[in-house]
ROFIVO-554366 format. One line per 10 residues: number of its first residue (from 1); their letters; for each residue x, y, z of C-alpha. Coordinates in steps of 0.02 Angstrom, whole numbers. Layout:
% residues N
NUM	a	X Y Z ~ ...
//
This chain:
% residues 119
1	xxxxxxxxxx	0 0 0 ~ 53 175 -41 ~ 7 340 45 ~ 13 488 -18 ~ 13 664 35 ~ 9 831 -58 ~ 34 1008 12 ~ 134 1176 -29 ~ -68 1240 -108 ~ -148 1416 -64
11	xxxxxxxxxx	-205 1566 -107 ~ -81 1671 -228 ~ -114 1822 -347 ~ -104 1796 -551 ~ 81 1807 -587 ~ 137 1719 -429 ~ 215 1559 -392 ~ 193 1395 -267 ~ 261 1237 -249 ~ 179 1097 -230
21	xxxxxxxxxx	240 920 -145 ~ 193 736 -135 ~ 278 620 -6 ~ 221 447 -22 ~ 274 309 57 ~ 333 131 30 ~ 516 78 -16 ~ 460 75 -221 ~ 443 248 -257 ~ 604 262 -353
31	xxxxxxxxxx	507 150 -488 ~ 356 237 -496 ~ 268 350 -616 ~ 200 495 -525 ~ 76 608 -600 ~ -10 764 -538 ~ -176 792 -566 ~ -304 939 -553 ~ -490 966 -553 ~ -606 1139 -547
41	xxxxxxxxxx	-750 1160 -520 ~ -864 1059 -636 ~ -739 1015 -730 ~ -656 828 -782 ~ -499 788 -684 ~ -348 834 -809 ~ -168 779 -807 ~ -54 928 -780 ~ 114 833 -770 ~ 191 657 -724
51	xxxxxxxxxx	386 608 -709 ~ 436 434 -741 ~ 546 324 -635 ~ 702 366 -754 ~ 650 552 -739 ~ 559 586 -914 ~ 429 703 -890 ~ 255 755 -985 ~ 176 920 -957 ~ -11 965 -1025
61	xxxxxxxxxx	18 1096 -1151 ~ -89 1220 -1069 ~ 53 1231 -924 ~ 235 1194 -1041 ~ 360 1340 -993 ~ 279 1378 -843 ~ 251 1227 -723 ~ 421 1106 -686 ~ 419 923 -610 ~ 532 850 -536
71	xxxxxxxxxx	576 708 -398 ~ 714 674 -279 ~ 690 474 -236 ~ 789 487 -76 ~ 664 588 19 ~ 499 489 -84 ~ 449 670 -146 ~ 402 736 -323 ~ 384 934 -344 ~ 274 1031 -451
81	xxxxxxxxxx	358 1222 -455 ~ 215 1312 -523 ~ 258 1491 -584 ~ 173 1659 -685 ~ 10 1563 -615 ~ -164 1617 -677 ~ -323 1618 -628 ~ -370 1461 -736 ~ -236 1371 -634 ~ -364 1363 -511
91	xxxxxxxxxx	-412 1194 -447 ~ -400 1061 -326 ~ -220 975 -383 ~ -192 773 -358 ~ -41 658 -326 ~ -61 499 -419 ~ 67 361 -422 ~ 58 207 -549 ~ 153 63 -474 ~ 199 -82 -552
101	xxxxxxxxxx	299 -182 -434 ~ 189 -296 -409 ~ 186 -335 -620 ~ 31 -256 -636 ~ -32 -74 -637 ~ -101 -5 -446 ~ -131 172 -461 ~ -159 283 -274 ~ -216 455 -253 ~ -166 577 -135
111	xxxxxxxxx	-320 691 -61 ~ -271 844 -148 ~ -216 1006 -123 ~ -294 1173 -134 ~ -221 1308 -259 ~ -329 1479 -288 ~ -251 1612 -407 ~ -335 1779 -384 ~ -353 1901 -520
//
C-alpha cells in the first residue's frame, strides 16, 4: 500500500508562484510514475504533469514553460514548481502514483491540495 500526501497549495495572486509536494510512502517509489492531477469546479480531472521512474517528464500543453516536475527518490517526494500562475490554474491539484511492482498497474491518489489564483 502506498500513501500519499500533497501540500505547498494556497491562495496566490495571477503572476505568482507555489510549490507543490507529494511524499508517499513505501520503499518502491524510485520505480514509480507519479503524476499530478487537477480538477475545478465542474470540470473533468486533467493531467497537468507526471515524471517517470528514469525522470522523463510530460507536461499538459496548457502549463509547458511555466510549471516544472521534478523528484528526488531519496526523500519519496516529487515537486510541481508552479510559476506566472493564472487564474485558470485554479483547482484542486492530485498526486497519483502508478506502481507496477507488483507486475501489474495499482494506481493511489493523494487527497489533494488546494491552489486559488486571484485576479
Amino acid at each position: 500500500q502506498v500513501q500519499l500526501v500533497e501540500s505547498g497549495g494556497g491562495l496566490v495572486q495571477a503572476g505568482g508562484s507555489l510549490r507543490l509536494s507529494c511524499a508517499a510512502s513505501g520503499s518502491t517509489f524510485s520505480i514509480m510514475r507519479i503524476g499530478w492531477y487537477r480538477q475545478a469546479p465542474e470540470k473533468q480531472r486533467e493531467l497537468v504533469a507526471y515524471i517517470s521512474s528514469g525522470g522523463s517528464t510530460n507536461y499538459a500543453d496548457s502549463v509547458k514553460g511555466r510549471f516544472t516536475i521534478s523528484r528526488d527518490n531519496a526523500k519519496n517526494t516529487v515537486y510541481l514548481r508552479m510559476s506566472d500562475l493564472k487564474p485558470d490554474d485554479t483547482a484542486v491539484y492530485y498526486c497519483n502514483a502508478e506502481d507496477t511492482s507488483r507486475g501489474y498497474y495499482t494506481y493511489y491518489w493523494g487527497q489533494g491540495t488546494q491552489v486559488t489564483v486571484s485576479s
